[in-house]
N, C-alpha and C positions, 0 to 999 in steps of 0.2 A: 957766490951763489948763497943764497939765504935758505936757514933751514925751514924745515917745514911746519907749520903749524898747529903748536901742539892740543888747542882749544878746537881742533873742527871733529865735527860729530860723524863717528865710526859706526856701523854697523855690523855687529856679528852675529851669523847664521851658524847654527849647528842645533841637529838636534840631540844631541847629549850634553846633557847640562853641564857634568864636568867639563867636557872642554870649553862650553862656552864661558864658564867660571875661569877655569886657566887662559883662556884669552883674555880676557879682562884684567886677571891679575900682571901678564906680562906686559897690554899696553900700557899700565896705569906705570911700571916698571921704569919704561922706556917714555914716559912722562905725557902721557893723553890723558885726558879729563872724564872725557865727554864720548859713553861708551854706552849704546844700546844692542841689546839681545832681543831675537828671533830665534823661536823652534823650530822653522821650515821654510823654502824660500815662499811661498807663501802668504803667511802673516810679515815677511819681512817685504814685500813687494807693498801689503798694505801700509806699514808703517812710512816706507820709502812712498808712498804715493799718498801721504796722511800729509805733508807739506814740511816738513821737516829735512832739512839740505844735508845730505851725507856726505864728506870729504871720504871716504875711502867705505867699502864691503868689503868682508872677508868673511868668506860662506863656503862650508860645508858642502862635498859633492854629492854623498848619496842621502837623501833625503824624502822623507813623503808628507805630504801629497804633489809637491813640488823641489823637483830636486835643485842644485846649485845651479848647473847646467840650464835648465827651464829658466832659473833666476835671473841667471847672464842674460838668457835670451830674450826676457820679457825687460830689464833694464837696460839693454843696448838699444830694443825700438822705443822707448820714450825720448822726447827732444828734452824733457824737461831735465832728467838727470842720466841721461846717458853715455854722458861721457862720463861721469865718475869710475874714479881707478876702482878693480875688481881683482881680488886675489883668492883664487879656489884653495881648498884643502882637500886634503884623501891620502888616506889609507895607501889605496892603490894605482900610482897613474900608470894607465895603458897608453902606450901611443897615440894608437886610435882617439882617445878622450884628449890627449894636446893637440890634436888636430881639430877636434872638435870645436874645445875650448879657445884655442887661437881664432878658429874662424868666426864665433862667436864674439868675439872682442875680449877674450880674457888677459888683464895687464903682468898677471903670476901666480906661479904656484907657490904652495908652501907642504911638503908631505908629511904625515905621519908618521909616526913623534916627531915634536920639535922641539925647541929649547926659547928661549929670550933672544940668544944670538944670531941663528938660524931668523926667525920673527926679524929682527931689526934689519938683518941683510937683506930680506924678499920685501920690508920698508923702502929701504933707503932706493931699491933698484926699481920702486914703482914711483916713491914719492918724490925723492932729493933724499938729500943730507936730513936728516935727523936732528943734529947735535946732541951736546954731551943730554944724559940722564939727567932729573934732577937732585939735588942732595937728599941721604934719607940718613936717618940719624939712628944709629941705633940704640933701645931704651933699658 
């Protein structure tokens, strides 16, 4: 099985900048490039429908004016990238919101706090294998 590719264009949704900052810095971590942020799903439905091909979302649940949940829902009825894997975030998941979220097409979660490790495992169980990190030197 071949790992996944680490050059495909990710999109993170939160609107708190720190996290969406610490996303960034873990994917670049676990060796992705190619890393765009969104405040809400929202601006990130536009960017996603600006023509630019997302290999993966990872989006924030409670949100406004368009929350994660609305995001799934409105990027699972486009043909054009609908199938793209979707892994929500939160704070809090209720039952009730995995039921939600499953019906909706969501491919995982990831809850609040998390670490690099935690990140890589809710990867690897939406995308494949990963492979190793790349070398980082320290200076």
């Amino acid at each position: 099985m071949s790992s996944v590719d680490k050059k495909m264009n990710i999109l993170v949704v939160d609107d708190v900048q720190f996290v969406r900052r610490e996303l960034r810095v873990q994917l670049r971590k676990l060796g992705f490039e190619n890393i765009d942020t969104a405040e809400n799903g929202r601006q990130a439905l536009e960017m996603m429908r600006g023509g630019k091909e997302y290999g993966l979302v990872i989006s924030d649940w409670v949100m406004d004016p368009m929350t994660g949940l609305e995001l799934l829902q409105e990027v699972r009825r486009d043909s054009k990238f609908g199938k793209t894997p979707f892994i929500m975030i939160t704070g809090n998941i209720q039952p009730d919101q995995v039921v939600a979220a499953k019906k909706a097409g969501v491919n995982g979660y990831i809850a609040k706090p998390f670490n690099v490790v935690t990140l890589k495992q809710r990867l690897e169980s939406v995308l494949g294998p990963l492979g190793a990190p790349p070398q980082t030197f320290a200076s």
